[in-house]
N, C-alpha and C positions, 0 to 999 in steps of 0.2 A: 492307582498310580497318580503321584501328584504332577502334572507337567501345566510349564509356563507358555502362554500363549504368545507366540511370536507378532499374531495376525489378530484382527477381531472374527472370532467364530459364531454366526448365527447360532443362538440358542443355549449355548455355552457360555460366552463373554466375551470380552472386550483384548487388544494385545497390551503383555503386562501384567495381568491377572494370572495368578494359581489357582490352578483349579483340579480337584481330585475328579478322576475320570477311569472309565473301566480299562484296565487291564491293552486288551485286544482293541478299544476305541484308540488308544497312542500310539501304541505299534505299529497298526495297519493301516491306519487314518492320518491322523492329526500331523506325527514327526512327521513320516516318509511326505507328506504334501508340504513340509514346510511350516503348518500352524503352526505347531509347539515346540517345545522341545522337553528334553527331562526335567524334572525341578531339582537339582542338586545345590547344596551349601554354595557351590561355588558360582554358577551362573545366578541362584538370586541373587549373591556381594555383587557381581557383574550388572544385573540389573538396574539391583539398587545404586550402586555409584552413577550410571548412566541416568537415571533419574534424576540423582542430586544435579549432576551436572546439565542437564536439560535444563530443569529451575531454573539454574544460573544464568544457563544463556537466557532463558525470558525474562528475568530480572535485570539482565544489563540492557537486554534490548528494550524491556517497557522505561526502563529510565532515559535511554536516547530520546525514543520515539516522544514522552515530556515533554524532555527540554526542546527537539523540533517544530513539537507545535507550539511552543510558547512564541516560537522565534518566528512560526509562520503567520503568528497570528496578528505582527506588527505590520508584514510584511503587503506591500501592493507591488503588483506586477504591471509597468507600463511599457506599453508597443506602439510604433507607429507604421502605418500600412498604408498603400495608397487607396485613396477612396473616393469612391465618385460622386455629385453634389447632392446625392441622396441622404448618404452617408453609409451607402455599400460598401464594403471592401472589395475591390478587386481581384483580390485571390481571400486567404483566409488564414487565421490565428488558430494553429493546431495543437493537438497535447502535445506533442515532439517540440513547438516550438517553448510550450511553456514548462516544459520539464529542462528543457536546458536551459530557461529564465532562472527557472527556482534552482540549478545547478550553482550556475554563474552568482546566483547573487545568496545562497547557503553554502556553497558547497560542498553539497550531496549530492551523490547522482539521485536521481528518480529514474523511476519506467514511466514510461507514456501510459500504459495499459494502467498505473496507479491512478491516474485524471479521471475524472467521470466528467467529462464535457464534446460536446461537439463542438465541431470548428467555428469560431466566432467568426462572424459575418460583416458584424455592422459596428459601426463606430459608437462608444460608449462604454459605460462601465456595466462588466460582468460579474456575477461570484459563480467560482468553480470550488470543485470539491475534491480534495486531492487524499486517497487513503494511504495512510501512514501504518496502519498494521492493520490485522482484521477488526479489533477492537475503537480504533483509533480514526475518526477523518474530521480535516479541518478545511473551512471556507474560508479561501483564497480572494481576495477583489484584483480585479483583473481589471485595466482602462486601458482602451484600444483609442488612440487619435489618429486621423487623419495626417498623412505625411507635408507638411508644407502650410497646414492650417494653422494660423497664428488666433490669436486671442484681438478683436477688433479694440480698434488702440480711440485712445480720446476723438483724433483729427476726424478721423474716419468716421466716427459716430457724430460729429458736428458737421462733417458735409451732408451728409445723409439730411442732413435737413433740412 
C-alpha cells in the first residue's frame, strides 16, 4: 500500500515522502498513530500545492531577510548609559534594549532571543550578532557612551598644561 508520510518515521522516511509499505504496517501502525496517511491522487495534488506554496513562502522571506541585512549592515547602534569613571555602566545594555534600537531605527520588530549577546557592561564599542533566519546572521557594532561625557574641547586640553 502506498501511503504518504505525514511525520518523519525512523527507518521508513522522512514527512512528505511516498512510500509503498505492507498492507497491515498502515492500517494498524502508521494512519491510526497519525504518521501517514493513504497515498490517493488527491492528497498528493494537496501535498504537492502545499509544497509549492512552502517554496514560496521561503522565497519571499530569503529575499526580506537580503535586503535586511544589507540595511543592517550600514547600520551602528548608539546608547548612552550612566557610567562610573571606570567606564562601568551602572546598570547594563540588554538584547531587549537593542532589539527595540533596531526596531525603532528599521522598523521591524525583532526578538531579543534573536541577539546573541550578553548585557554590555562597559563603555565602548561592541559587535553583536543578531540572526535573521537560520541561515542568515549579521554583525551589528554597537557604541555605548557614557551619559554626560563630552569629547575634551581645545581650552581644556590647554589648561591641563
Amino acid at each position: 500500500m502506498k501511503v504518504l508520510l505525514t511525520q518523519d518515521v525512523p527507518g521508513l522516511g522522512t514527512a512528505g515522502e511516498v512510500k509503498e509499505v505492507a498492507l497491515g504496517y498502515a492500517r494498524n501502525y502508521l494512519i491510526p498513530k497519525g504518521l501517514a496517511v493513504a497515498a490517493t491522487p488527491g492528497t498528493l495534488r494537496m501535498v504537492q500545492a502545499q509544497q509549492k506554496a512552502q517554496k514560496e513562502r521561503e522565497a519571499r522571506l530569503a529575499e526580506r531577510v537580503a535586503e535586511l541585512s544589507e540595511r543592517m549592515a550600514t547600520l551602528t547602534l548608539t546608547f548612552q548609559a550612566k557610567a562610573g569613571p571606570t567606564g562601568r555602566l551602572y546598570g547594563s545594555v540588554t538584547t531587549a534594549d537593542i532589539a527595540e534600537a533596531l526596531e525603532r531605527e528599521l522598523g521591524v520588530r525583532f526578538d531579543r532571543r534573536k541577539i546573541a549577546s550578553s548585557p554590555l557592561r562597559e563603555v565602548g564599542e561592541h559587535t553583536i550578532l543578531v540572526r535573521l533566519s537560520r541561515d542568515v546572521e549579521v554583525q551589528v557594532p554597537v557604541v555605548v557612551q557614557a551619559e554626560g561625557a563630552e569629547e575634551p574641547s581645545e581650552e581644556t586640553a590647554e589648561s591641563a598644561d
